[in-house]
C-alpha positions as CSV (number, residue, x, y, z in Angstrom):
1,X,2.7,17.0,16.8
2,X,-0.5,16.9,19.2
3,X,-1.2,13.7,21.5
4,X,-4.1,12.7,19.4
5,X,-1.5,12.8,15.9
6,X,0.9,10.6,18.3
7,X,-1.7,8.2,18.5
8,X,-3.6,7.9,15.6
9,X,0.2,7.3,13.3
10,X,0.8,4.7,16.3
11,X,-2.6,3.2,15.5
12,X,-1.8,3.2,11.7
13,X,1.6,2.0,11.6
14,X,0.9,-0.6,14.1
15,X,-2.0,-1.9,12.1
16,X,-0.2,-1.4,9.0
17,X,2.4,-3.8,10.2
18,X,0.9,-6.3,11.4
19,X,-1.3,-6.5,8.9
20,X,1.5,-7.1,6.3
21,X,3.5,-9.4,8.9
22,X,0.0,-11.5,8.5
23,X,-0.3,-11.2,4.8
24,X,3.3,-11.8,3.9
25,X,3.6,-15.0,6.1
26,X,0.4,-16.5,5.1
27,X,1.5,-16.2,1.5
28,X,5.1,-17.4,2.3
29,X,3.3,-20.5,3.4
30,X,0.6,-20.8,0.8
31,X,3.3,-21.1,-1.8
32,X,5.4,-23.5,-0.2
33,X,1.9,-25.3,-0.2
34,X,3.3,-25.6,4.0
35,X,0.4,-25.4,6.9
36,X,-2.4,-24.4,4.2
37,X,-4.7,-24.3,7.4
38,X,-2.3,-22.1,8.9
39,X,-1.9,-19.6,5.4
40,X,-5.2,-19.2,5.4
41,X,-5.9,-18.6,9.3
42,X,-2.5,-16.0,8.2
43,X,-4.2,-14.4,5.4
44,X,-7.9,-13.9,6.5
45,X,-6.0,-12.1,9.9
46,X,-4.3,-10.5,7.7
47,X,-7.3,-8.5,5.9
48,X,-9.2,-8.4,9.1
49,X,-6.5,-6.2,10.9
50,X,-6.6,-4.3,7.6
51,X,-9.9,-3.6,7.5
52,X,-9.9,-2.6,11.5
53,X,-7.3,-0.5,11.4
54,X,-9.4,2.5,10.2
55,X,-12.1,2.0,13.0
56,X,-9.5,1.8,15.8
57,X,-8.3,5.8,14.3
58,X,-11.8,6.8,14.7
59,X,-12.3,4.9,18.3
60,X,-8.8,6.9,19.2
61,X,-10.3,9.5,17.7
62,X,-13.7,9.9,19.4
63,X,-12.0,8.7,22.9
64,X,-9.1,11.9,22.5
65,X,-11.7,14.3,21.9
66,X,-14.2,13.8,24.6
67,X,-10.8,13.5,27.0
68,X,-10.0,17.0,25.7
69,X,-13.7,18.1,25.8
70,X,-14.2,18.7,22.5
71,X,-17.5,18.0,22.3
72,X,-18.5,18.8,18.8
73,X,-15.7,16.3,17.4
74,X,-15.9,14.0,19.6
75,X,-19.7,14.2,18.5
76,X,-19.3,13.7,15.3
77,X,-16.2,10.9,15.4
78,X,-19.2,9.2,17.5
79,X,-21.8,8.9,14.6
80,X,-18.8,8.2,12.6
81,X,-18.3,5.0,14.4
82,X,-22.3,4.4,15.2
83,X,-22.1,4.2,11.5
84,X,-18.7,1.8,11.0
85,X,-20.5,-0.5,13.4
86,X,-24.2,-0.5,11.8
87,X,-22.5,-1.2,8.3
88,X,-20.8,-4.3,10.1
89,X,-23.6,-5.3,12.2
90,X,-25.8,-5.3,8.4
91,X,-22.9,-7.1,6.8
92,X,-23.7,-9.6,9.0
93,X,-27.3,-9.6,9.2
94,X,-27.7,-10.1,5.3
95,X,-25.1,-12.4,4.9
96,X,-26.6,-14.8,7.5
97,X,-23.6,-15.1,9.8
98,X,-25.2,-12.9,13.2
């Protein structure tokens, strides 16, 4: 396994994890109707480290291959993420919250 596999399954799993640690504990509360402030703080971490975990494999990504000079790949990972970032950044924009 190459130093770039390493990373990206430590990436993964860690976001994977957390992400459920999050989700299970914020539900845990939210039906023992305990902290609902803190269940839903809990549960909205929960899908945000969800939905980040995918751009932190292509920022591992992108970072690995220009380390490595591979220029091409770490090229295209770039537009890859120029892209993550303007969907976000539009997200925003049209739902009023930038």
């Amino acid at each position: 396994m190459t130093r770039l596999e390493r990373s990206i399954a430590f990436v993964l799993r860690a976001g994977v994890a957390a992400s459920s640690g999050c989700l299970a504990v914020g539900l845990a509360l939210s039906f023992f109707g305990v902290a609902a402030g803190v269940s839903h703080l809990l549960l909205q971490t929960g899908i945000i480290i969800l939905l980040c975990t995918p751009v932190a494999r292509v920022v591992i990504s992108t970072v690995e291959y220009a380390v490595g000079k591979e220029w091409t790949f770490a090229a295209l990972t770039t537009v890859v993420l120029l892209e993550l970032v303007a969907s976000a950044v539009a997200a925003l924009v049209f739902h009023r919250k930038l």
